[in-house]
C-alpha positions as CSV (number, residue, x, y, z in Angstrom):
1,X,89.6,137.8,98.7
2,X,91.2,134.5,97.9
3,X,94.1,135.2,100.3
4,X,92.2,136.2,102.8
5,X,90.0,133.2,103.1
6,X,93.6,131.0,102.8
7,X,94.3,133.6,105.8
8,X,91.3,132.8,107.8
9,X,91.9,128.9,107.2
10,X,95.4,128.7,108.4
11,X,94.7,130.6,111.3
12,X,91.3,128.5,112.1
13,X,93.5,125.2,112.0
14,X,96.2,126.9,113.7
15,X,93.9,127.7,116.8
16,X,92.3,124.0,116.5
17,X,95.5,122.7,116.8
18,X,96.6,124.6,119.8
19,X,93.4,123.5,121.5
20,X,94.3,120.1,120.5
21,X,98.2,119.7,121.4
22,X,96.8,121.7,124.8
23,X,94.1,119.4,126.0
24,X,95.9,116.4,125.0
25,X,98.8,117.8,126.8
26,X,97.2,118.2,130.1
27,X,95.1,114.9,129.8
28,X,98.4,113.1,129.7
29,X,99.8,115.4,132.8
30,X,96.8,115.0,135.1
31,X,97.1,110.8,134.8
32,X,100.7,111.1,135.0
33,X,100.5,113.2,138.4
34,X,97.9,110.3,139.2
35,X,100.3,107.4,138.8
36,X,103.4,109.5,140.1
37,X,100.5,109.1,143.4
38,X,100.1,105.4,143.5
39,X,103.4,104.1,142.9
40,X,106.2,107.0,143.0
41,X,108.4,108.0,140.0
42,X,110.9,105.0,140.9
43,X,108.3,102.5,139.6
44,X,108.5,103.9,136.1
45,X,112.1,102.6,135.4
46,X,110.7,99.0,135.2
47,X,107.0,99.1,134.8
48,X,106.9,96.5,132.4
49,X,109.9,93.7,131.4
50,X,110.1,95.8,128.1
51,X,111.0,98.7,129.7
52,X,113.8,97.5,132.0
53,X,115.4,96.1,128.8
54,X,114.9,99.2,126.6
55,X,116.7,100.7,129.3
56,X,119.4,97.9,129.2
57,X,120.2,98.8,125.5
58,X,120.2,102.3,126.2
59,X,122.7,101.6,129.0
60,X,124.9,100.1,126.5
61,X,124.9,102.8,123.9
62,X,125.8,105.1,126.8
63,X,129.0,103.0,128.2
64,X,129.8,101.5,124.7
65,X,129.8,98.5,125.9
66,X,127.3,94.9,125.0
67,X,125.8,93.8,127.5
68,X,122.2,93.9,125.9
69,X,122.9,92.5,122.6
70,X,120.7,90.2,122.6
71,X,117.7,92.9,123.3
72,X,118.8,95.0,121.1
73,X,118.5,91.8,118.3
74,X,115.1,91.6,120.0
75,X,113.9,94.7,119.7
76,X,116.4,96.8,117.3
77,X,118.5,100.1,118.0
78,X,115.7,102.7,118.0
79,X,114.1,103.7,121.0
80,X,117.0,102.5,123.0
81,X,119.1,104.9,121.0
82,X,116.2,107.4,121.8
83,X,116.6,106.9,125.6
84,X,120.2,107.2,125.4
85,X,119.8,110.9,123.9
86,X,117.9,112.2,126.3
87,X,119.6,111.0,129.2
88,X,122.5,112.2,128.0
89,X,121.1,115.5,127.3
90,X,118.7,116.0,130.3
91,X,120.5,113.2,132.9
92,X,119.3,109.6,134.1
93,X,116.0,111.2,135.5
94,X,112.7,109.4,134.6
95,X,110.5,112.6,134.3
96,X,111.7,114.4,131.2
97,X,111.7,111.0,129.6
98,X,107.9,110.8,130.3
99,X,107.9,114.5,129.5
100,X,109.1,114.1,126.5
101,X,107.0,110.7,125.7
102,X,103.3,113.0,126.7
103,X,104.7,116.0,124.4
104,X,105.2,113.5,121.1
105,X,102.2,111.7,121.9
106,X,100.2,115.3,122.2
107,X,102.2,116.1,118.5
108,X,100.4,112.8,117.7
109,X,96.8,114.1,118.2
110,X,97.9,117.1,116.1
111,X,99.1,115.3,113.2
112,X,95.8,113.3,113.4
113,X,94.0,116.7,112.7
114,X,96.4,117.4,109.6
115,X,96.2,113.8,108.4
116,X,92.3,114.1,108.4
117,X,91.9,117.8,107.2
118,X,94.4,116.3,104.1
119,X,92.1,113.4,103.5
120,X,88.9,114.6,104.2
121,X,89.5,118.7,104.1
122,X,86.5,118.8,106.5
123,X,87.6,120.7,109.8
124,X,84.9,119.0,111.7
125,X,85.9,115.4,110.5
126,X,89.7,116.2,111.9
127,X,88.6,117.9,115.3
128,X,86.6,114.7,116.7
129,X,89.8,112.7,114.5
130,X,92.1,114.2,116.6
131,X,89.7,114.2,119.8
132,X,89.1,110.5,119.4
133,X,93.3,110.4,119.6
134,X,93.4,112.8,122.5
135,X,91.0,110.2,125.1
136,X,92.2,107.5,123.6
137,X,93.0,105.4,126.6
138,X,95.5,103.0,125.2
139,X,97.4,106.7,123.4
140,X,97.0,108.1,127.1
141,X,98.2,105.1,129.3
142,X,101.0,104.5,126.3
143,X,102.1,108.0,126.7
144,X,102.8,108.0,130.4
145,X,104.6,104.7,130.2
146,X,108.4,103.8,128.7
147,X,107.6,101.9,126.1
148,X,108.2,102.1,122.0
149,X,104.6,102.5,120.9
150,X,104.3,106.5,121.8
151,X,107.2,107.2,119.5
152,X,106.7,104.9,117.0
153,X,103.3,105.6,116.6
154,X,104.3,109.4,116.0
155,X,107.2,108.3,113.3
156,X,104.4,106.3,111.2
157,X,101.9,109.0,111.7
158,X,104.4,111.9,110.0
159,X,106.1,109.2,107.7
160,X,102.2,108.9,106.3
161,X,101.5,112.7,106.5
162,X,104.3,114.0,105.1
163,X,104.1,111.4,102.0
164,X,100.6,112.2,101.5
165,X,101.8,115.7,101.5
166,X,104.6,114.9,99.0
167,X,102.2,113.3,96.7
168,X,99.8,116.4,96.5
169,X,102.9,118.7,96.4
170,X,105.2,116.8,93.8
171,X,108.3,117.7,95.9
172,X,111.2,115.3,96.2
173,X,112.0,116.4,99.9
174,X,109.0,115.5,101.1
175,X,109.1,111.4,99.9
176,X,113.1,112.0,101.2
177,X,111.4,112.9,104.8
178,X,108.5,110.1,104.2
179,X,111.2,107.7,104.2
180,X,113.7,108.6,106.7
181,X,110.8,109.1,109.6
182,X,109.7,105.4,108.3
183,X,113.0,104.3,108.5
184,X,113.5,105.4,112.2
185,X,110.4,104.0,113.1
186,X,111.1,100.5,111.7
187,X,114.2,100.8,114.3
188,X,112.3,101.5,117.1
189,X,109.6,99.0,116.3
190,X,110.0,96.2,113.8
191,X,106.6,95.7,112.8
192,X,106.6,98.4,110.0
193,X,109.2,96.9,108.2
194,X,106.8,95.7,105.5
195,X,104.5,98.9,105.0
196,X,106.8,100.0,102.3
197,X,104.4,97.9,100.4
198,X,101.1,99.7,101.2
199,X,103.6,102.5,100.1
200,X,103.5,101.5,96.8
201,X,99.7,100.9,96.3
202,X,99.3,104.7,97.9
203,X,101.9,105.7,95.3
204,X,99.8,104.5,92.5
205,X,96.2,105.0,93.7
206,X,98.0,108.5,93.7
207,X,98.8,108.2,89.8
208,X,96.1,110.6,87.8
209,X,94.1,109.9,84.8
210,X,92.2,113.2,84.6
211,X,90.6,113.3,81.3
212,X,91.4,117.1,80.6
213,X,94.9,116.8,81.2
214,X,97.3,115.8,77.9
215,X,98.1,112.4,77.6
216,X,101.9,113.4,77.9
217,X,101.4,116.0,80.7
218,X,99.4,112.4,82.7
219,X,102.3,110.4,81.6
220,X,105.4,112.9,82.8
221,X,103.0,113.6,85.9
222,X,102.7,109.9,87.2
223,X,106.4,108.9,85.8
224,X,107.5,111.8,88.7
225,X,105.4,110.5,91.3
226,X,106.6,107.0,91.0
227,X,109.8,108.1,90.8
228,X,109.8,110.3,93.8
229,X,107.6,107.3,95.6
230,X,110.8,105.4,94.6
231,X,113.1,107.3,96.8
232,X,110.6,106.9,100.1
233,X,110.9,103.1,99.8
234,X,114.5,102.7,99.0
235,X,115.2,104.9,101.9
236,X,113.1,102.3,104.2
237,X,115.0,99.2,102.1
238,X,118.4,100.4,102.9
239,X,117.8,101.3,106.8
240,X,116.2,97.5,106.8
241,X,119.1,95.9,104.8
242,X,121.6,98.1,106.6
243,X,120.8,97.0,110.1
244,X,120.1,93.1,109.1
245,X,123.7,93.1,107.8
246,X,124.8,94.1,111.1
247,X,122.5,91.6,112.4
248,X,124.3,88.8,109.9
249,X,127.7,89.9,110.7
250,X,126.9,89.6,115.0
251,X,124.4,87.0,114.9
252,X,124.7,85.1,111.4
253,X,120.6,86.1,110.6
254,X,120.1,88.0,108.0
255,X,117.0,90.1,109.5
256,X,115.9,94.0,111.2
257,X,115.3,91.8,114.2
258,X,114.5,88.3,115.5
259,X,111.4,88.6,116.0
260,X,110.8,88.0,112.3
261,X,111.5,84.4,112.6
262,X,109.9,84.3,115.9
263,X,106.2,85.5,114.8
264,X,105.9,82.9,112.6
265,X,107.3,80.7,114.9
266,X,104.2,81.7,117.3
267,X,101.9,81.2,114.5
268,X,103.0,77.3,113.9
269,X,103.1,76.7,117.7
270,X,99.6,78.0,118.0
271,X,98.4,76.0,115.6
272,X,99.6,72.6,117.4
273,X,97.9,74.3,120.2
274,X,94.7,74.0,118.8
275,X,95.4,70.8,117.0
276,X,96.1,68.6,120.0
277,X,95.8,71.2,122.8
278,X,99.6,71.8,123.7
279,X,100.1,75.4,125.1
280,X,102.0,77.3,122.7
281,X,104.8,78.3,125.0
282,X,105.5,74.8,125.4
283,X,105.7,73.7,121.8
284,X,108.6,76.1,121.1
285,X,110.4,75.2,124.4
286,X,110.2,71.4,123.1
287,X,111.4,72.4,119.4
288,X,115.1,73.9,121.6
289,X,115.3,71.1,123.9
290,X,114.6,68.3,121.4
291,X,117.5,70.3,119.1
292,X,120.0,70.4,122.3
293,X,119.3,66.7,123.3
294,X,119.9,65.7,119.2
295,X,123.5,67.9,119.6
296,X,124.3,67.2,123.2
297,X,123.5,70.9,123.6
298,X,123.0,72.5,127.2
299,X,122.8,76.0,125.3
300,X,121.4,77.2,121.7
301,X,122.0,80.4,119.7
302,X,120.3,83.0,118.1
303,X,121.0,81.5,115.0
304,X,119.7,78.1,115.7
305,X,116.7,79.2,117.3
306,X,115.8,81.0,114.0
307,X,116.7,78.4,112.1
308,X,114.2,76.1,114.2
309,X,112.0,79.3,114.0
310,X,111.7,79.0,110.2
311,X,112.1,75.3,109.7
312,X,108.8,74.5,111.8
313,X,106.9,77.6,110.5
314,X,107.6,76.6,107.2
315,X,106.8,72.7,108.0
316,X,103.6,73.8,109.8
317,X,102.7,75.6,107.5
318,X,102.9,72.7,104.5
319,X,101.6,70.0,107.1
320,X,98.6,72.1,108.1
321,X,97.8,75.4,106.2
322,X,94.3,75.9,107.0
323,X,94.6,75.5,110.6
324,X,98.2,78.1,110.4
325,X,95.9,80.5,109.0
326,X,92.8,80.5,111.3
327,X,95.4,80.5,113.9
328,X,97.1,83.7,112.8
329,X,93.9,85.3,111.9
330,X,92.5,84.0,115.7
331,X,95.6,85.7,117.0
332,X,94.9,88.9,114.8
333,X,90.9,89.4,116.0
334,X,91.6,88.5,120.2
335,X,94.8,91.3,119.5
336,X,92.4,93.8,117.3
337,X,90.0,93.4,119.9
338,X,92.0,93.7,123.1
339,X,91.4,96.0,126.2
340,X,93.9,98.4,127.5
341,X,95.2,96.7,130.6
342,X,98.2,98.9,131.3
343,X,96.1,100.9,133.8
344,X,96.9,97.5,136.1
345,X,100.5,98.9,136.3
346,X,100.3,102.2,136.1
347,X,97.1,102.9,138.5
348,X,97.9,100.0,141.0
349,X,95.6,100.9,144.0
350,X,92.7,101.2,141.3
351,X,93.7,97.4,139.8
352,X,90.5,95.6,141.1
353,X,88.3,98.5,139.8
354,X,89.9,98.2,137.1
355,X,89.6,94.2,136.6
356,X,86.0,94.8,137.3
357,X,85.6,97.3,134.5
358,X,87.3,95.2,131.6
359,X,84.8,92.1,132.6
360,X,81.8,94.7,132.1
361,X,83.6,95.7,128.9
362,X,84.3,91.6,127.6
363,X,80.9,90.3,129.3
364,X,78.5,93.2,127.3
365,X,81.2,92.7,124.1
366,X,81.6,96.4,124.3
367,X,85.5,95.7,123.2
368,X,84.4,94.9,119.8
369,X,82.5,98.4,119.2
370,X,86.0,99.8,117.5
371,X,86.1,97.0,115.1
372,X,82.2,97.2,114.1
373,X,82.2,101.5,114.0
374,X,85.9,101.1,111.6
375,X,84.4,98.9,109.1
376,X,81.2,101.1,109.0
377,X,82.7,104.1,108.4
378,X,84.6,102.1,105.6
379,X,81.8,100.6,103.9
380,X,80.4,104.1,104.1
381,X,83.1,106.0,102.6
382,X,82.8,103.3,99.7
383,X,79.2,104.1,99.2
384,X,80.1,108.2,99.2
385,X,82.6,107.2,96.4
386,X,85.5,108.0,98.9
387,X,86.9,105.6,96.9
388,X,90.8,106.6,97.3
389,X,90.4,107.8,101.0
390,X,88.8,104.5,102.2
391,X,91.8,102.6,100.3
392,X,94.6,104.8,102.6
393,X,92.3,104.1,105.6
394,X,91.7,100.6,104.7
395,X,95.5,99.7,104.2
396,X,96.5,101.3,107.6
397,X,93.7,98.5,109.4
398,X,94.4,96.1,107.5
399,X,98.5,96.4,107.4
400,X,98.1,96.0,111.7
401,X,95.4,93.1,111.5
402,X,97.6,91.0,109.3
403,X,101.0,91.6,111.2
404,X,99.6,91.7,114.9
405,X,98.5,87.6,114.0
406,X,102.3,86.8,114.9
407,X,102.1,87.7,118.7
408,X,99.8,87.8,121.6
409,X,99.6,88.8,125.2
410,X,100.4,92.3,124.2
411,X,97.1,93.9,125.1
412,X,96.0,96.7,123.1
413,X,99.2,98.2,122.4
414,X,100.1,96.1,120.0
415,X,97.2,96.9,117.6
416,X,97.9,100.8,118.7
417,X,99.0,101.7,115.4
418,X,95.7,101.0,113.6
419,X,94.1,103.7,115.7
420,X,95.2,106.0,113.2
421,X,92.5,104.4,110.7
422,X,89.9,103.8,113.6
423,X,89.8,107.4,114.7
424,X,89.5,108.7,110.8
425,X,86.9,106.1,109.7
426,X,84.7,106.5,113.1
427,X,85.2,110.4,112.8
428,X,83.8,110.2,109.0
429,X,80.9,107.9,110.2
430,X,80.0,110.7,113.1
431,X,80.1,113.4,111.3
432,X,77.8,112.0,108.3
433,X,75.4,110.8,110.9
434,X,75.2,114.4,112.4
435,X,74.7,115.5,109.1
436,X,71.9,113.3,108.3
437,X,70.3,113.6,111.5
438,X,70.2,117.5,111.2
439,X,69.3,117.7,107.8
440,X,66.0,115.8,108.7
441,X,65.4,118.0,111.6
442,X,66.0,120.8,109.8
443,X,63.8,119.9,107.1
444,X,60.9,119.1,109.5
């Protein structure tokens, strides 16, 4: 009887997750048919300045030569490398590259349903999860576009599932996985280069203490876990010290990227813009000029400007640390908060529709409703003594807030990744809300 119920489960998921990968799939195919319409397939080699330099780097990987150094120093090796392979396997044709993007970011919505069902083990909890992920308009305009976000959203969301897996399973290969998908993913975008420590906090709000378990059978338990744990993050250590040494021997910085220096860099400058009202832009464009008028410069390098990077962040940050902070955390809540504004590019003919739309959205502060339904769902898990679910959730949001305070003018792609916790905590929040409301019908 027992197998046959595990039976009937795995072929219940199996069928929601078909249903899943093929609506999600044919979403992304009907909006892609609809911006092949407005602007041609042509348009998609340099929709956005990103793209057109993603496509630079891949170019280089592909002749072997460096032209694009300095994007790939920008940006890193990994979705560059990632275009390169499928050009060389399928051509320099845009379509399967868009192909390929809508069939990872479909895999997406499926993992969501397996992330959930792990967390939550409640099928209806990881069907509106997953569904949430599936309409998702910045997933679906992301998905059709050449851009980073698709497949590093997908790298995070199996890095996360497959360690949670690992965890429940106490097998090594599974923390090996964990950390290799992680460590590809802080290649192709370098804003997961610090969530090896949420790592660790998941690793030991994993650690037992059950009460009917031996003292030594808890202690040989939890010493395995932590070691295993320790294999995921040295994995993502040595891919981020690996690639900054390559960085130190080209550039002379020691870092994944130069956009490490540069976030702070945008904090400081943001700051002095709301001390004496200098645009931010211009504040760093007077920090290089003032440095090449000192030197009798007409040109700086990458090493200088991340020098002056850290230098003023780090001077800023002594000189006026209250007003750094609210300026990284103002940053933070405009970027958490953000509309998708990709449909501009990819849906030109609709662009004034669309403008109208987003002022409906900001004038009725309809763009905050994610934010407000997250933290609900959060505070409600707490209350349902969800205690170690909430904590996973939690540390997903929170990780993004805190790292998306270092840029702007990003729209919501750069707070993407935190969908991942939206769509679980909103899900939780729906589903207990159906339940209460038909448990009172029901009753009546």
């Amino acid at each position: 009887m027992a197998y046959s119920k595990t039976f009937n489960q795995k072929h219940i998921h199996t069928i929601d997750l078909t249903l899943i990968f093929f609506i999600a799939l044919v979403l992304r195919l009907i909006m892609l048919t609809f911006s092949v319409e407005q602007s041609g397939f042509d348009a998609f080699w340099s929709s956005t300045v990103d793209t057109v330099n993603y496509f630079s780097i891949a170019n280089d990987f592909l002749d072997g030569t460096n032209y694009a150094e300095r994007f790939l120093f920008i940006f890193g090796p990994g979705f560059g490398a990632y275009l390169a392979l499928i050009m060389t396997v399928c051509g320099e044709h845009i379509f399967p590259i868009l192909f390929i993007n809508i069939i990872i970011s479909a895999s997406s919505c499926c993992l969501m349903y397996l992330l959930a069902n792990h967390l939550f083990h409640n099928r209806l909890v990881s069907i509106i999860a997953s569904l949430l992920m599936v309409v998702s308009y910045t997933a679906i305009s992301l998905s059709i576009i050449v851009l980073s976000d698709t497949l590093f959203f997908f790298l995070f969301l199996l890095s996360l599932y497959t360690l949670l897996t690992g965890i429940q399973k106490n097998r090594r290969l599974y923390f090996i996985c964990s950390g290799l998908f992680m460590g590809y993913a802080i290649l192709v975008r370098s804003i997961g280069q610090f969530w090896f420590v949420p790592i660790a906090i998941i690793i030991l709000l994993s650690l037992t203490y059950h009460r009917t378990m031996k003292v030594r059978d808890i202690y040989n338990y939890n010493k395995e876990i932590i070691q295993k744990g320790a294999i995921t993050i040295a994995i993502i250590l040595i891919v981020i010290c690996t690639v900054s040494i390559r960085n130190y021997t080209v550039h002379n910085v020691f870092a994944i990227t130069s956009t490490a220096s540069g976030g702070l860099a945008n904090v400081a400058a943001f700051t002095y813009e709301l001390l004496d009202g200098t645009p931010r832009r211009a504040v760093r464009t007077q920090w290089y000029n003032d440095f090449m008028e000192e030197n009798n410069r007409e040109s700086i390098t990458e090493k200088e400007m991340h020098i002056i990077n850290q230098k003023k962040a780090i001077t800023t940050f002594l000189h006026h640390p209250i007003t750094m902070i609210q300026s990284h955390l103002l940053t933070a809540w405009t970027n958490a908060n953000e509309i998708n504004s990709l449909n501009r590019i990819l849906f030109p003919k609709t662009k004034k529709f669309a403008i109208k739309i987003e002022h409906f959205i900001r004038n009725y502060k309809l763009n905050y409703s994610g934010f407000i339904l997250t933290i609900l769902g959060l505070i409600l898990l707490a209350i349902n003594r969800h205690h170690k679910t909430m904590a996973i959730i939690a540390l997903i949001y929170a990780y993004y807030f805190v790292m998306i305070g270092s840029y702007y003018w990003q729209g919501s792609r750069l707070f993407f990744p935190a969908e991942i916790a939206s769509s679980l905590s909103i899900a939780y929040l729906l589903v207990y809300c159906f339940q209460k409301i038909k448990r009172r019908l029901y009753n009546t």
